[in-house]
N, C-alpha and C positions, 0 to 999 in steps of 0.2 A: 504494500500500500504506500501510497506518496507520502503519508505524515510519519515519519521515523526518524530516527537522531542516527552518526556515523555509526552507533553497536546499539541500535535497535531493537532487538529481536532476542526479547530472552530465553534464554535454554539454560539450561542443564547441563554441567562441564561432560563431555565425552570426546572419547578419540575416536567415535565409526566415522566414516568418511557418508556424505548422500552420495547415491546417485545420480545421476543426471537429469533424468526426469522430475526428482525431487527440486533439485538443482532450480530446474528449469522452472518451475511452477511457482514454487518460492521467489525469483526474479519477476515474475510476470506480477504474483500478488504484490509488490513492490513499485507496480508501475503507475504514475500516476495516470497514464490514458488508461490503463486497464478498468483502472480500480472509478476514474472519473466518470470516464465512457459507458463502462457497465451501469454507473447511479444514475446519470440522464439519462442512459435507454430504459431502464428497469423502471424508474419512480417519474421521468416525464414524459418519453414519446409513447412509451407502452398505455402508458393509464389515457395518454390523449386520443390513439388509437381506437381504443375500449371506451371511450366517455360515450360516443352515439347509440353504445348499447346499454349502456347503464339510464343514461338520459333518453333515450328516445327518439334525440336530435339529429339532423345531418349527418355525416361522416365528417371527419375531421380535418380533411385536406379542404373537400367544400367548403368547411364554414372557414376557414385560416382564409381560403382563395377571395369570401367574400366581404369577409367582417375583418379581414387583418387578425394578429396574433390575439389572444386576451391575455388583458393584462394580467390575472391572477396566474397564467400560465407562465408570463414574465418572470414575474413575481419568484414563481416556484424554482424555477430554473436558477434564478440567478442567487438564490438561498441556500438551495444546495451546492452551488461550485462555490458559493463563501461558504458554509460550513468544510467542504473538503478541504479549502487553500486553508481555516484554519486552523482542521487536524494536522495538515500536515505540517503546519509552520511548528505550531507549539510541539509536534515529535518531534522536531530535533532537539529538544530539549530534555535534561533528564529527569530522571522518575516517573514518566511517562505514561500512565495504562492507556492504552489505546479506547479500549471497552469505555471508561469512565467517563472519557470526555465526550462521548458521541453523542448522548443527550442532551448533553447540557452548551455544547458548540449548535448543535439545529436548534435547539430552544432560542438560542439570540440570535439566529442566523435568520429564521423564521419570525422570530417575532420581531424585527428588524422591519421584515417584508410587511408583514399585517398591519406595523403602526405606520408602513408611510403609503399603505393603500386605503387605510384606513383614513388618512393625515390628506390626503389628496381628493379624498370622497369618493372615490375610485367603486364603482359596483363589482362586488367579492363573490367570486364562486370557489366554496368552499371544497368544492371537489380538487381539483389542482391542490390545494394546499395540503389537503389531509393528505389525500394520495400518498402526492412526494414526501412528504413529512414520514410517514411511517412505514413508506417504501423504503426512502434513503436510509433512514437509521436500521432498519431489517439489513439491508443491503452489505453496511459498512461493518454491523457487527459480525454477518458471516464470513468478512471478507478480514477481519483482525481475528477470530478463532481460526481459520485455517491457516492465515499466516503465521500463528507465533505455534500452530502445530508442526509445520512444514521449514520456516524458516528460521535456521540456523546461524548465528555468523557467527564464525570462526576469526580468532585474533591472534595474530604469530609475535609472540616475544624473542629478545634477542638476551640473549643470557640466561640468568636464572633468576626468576621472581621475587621480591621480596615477602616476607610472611604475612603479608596485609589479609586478613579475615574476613575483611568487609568486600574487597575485589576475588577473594578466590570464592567466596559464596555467591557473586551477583549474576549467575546464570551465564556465565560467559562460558565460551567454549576455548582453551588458551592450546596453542601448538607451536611449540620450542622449533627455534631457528637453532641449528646448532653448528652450521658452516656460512659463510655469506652468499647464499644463493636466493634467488626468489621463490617464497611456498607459492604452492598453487591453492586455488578458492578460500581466500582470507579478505576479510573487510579491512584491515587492515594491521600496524607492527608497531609493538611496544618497544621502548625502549628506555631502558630505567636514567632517569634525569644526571645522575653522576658517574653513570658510566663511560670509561674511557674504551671509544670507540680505533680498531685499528684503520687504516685508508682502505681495505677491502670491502671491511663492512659498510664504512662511508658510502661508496663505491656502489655497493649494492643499494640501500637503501635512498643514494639517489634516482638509482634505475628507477626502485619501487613508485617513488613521486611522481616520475614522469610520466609511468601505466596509467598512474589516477590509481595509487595505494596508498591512503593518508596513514604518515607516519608520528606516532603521537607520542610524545612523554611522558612517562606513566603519573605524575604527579595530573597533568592535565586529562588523561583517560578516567581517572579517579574522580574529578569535578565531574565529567559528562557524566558518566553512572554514577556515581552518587548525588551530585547537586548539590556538593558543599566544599568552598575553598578552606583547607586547611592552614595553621599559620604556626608552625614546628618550630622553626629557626630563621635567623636573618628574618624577621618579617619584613624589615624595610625596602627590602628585593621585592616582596609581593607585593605590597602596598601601589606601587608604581602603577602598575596593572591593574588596579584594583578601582581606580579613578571613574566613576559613574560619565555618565557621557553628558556633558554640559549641554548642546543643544537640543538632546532630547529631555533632559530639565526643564528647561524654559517652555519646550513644547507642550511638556504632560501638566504642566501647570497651569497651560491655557485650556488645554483637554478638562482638567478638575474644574475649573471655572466653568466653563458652558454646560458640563454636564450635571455638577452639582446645583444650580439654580431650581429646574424643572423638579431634579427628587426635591427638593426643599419641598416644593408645593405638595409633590405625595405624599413626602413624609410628615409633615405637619400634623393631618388628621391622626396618624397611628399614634404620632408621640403623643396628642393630646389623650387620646383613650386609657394608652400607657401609664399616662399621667395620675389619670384616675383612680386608674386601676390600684396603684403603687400606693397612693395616700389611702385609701379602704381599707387597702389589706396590715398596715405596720406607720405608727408614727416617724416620721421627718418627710425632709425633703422629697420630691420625685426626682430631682434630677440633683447628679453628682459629680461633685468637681475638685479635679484632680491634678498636682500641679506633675509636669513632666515633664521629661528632657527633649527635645524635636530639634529639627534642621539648626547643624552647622553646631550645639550643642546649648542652643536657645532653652531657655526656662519655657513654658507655657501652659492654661491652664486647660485642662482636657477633658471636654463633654459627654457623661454619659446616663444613661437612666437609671435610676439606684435598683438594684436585683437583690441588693444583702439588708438586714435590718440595721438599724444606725446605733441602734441601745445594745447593743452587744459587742464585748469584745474582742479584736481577734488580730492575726499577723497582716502585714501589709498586701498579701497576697493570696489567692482563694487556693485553699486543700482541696481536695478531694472529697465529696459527699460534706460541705462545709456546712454546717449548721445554721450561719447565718443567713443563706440561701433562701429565698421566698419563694412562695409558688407562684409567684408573679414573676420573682427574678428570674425561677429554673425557667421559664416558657421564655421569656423576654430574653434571655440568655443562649438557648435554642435557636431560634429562632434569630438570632444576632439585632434584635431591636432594640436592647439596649443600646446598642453603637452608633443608632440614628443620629441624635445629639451629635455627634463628627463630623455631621455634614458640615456646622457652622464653624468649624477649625478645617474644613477643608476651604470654604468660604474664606477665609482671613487669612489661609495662608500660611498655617500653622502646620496643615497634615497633607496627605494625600489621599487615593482611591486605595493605592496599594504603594506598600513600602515595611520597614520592618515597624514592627509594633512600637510605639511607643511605651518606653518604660515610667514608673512612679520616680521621683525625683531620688525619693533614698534606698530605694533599688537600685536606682541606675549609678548610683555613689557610692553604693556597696560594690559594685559589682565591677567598677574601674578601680576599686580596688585592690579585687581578688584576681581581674580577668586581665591581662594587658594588650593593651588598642584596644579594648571596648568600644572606645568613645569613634573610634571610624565608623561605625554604624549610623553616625547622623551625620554623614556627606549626604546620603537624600533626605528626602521630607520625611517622616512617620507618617504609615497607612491603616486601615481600617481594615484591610487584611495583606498580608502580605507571605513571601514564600515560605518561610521559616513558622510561620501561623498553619499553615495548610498542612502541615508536615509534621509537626511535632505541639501544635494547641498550646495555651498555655503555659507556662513552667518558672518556675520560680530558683528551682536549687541551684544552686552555681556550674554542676557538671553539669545540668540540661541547659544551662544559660551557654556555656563553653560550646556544645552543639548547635544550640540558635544562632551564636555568633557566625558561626561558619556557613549556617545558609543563608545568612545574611551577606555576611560577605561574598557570597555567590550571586544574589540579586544584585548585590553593586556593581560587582566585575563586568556581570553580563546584561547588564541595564539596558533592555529596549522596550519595547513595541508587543514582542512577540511575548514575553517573559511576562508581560504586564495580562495579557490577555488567556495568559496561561495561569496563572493564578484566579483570575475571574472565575475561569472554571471550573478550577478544583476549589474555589471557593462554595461555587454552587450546588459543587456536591457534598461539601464539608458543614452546609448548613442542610443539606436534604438528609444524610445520615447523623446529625449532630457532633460530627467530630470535633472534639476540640472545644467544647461550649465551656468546658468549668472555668 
């Protein structure tokens, strides 16, 4: 399938070799006209075909020849080749399930279509839509089961591995280079960051670049599979690198601006219900405020709807099964409607959509005390969810902080468009299955 990162395709370490036909099948699952072509034939010219019999109406070349395209047909088409372009973008990226993002990519890719056919007064035939909508996602999920049943990628190291735990468990399939020659059928060759290579191996391994065999550092094959930069030694080496990308700053700042005005208006009514809801059930405030560390390593105070009871007392940070917890909060919590409140620090300028969470002020002073470069975590804004939130929820202990650090500093390194869009949507499954809510 076209949405995959350079090691893809998780398996199971083994030495069998595929066959060719497997070989071969597994390429084609890989391809994006395969995998494109097949969802526009299947979920739009097929069901367009078939509409005169479902309806009643003309054949479907007739009515195109007389009345022009419809627009809901439009519509449909152009929902699903945005939802493909953006499974496939966000799979290059790591941690990736294929399967998880496919609802939740046509959900905004689709409801995209509906609000501006809707926005346009556009007359809606509901048929095109549904079709494709649960044609394509049918489509896409049998087309990611077979590929991660069939496709393999194999990855040729050059030496001898170091004992990393977390790379020899990640479904990779690893096959040792043991002279300088080129393997055959590998996605690509590891090669350990401090080892000193002789001019043969050089040699081969520029061959390899030049086939179109990406040759990669194992410290950086480690980011792609796992989705977190590590910071062992010299960190001042990686910091370099680490540099968010300034014009897309400016951009995604204007992005929060247009986009957070309109939820204002939706979110309004829910906060107020919220509101209600919150002073019923437990004396104080409904809404709570919290000073915290944001962009560049700014003080500010940080909005959200109280979930815990105010006459009880407890650590700066929520446990597990926390007592203070309400049955407003747990639902409001769920549900991530407590967070509404962020829109107006995303307004002001204070937070973003997505970015790493903002910490409590004597958290985050704890925590540059125990954790060192903490504080590089606010080169971007603080977000309302962000990569290291989607992945690991909440966390308070300093060894789970020492881990968010690193997927944070993964969201920095590789700061775009794509990354951004790719948390939306494991956000939206992270609030449909509640991960992460405490």
């Amino acid at each position: 399938m076209g949405y995959s990162s350079p090691i893809p395709y998780p398996v199971h370490q083994s030495g069998v070799r595929r066959g060719t036909l497997v070989r071969r099948l597994g390429g084609l699952l890989r391809s994006n006209r395969f995998t494109l072509g097949g969802a526009l034939l299947l979920a739009i010219v097929l069901p367009e075909l078939l509409h005169p019999m479902v309806s009643g109406s003309m054949g479907a070349w007739t009515r195109i020849v007389r009345h022009g395209l419809e627009p809901t047909l439009v519509a449909s088409a152009l929902a699903l080749i945005a939802a493909h372009i953006s499974l496939r973008q966000v799979g290059m990226l790591p941690l990736v399930e294929d399967k998880a993002l496919i609802i939740p990519s046509f959900l905004v890719s689709y409801g995209i279509a509906l609000a501006v056919l809707f926005g346009s007064l556009t007359s809606m035939g509901r048929y095109h839509l549904v079709t494709s909508f649960v044609i394509g996602i049918g489509w896409y999920y049998l087309v990611a089961m077979v590929r991660n049943r069939l496709s393999r990628p194999r990855l040729a190291f050059v030496g001898v591995l170091p004992p990393d735990e977390e790379l020899l468990q990640s479904r990779i399939e690893w096959q040792p280079m043991l002279r300088p020659s080129l393997p055959d059928d590998v996605l690509g060759i590891v090669v350990n960051d401090h080892q000193q290579l002789s001019p043969a191996w050089q040699r081969t391994l520029t061959r390899a670049v030049l086939r179109g065999i990406p040759v990669y550092e194992l410290s950086q094959l480690r980011e792609m599979v796992l989705g977190r930069v590590q910071v062992l030694d010299r960190p001042e080496r990686v910091f370099g690198r680490l540099l968010p990308s300034l014009p897309y700053l400016r951009i995604k700042r204007t992005i929060d601006t247009i986009i957070v005005i309109p939820a204002l208006v939706l979110a309004l009514p829910i906060m107020a219900v919220a509101c209600l809801l919150i002073r019923l059930e437990s004396p104080g405030p409904p809404l709570f405020r919290q000073r915290r560390i944001g962009y560049q390593g700014r003080i500010f105070e940080c909005y959200k709807l109280r979930s815990m009871r105010a006459d009880i007392p407890g650590p700066a940070y929520t446990t597990e099964e926390d007592p203070r917890i309400t049955r407003v909060g747990r639902f409001i919590r769920k549900w991530r409607i407590d967070e509404l409140p962020q829109l107006f620090n995303i307004l002001k300028g204070e937070m973003s959509w997505i970015g790493p969470r903002p910490e409590a002020l004597t958290l985050s002073r704890d925590y540059q005390r125990n954790i060192p470069f903490y504080a590089y975590r606010h080169s971007v804004r603080p977000g309302i969810s962000g990569w290291a939130a989607v992945h690991q929820g909440n966390v308070a202990l300093v060894d789970a902080v020492t881990l968010k650090l690193e997927y944070d500093f993964y969201y920095i390194k590789y700061f775009s468009v794509w990354l951004d869009i790719l948390v939306i949507l494991m956000t939206i499954r992270t609030v449909v299955t509640g991960f992460g809510s405490r």
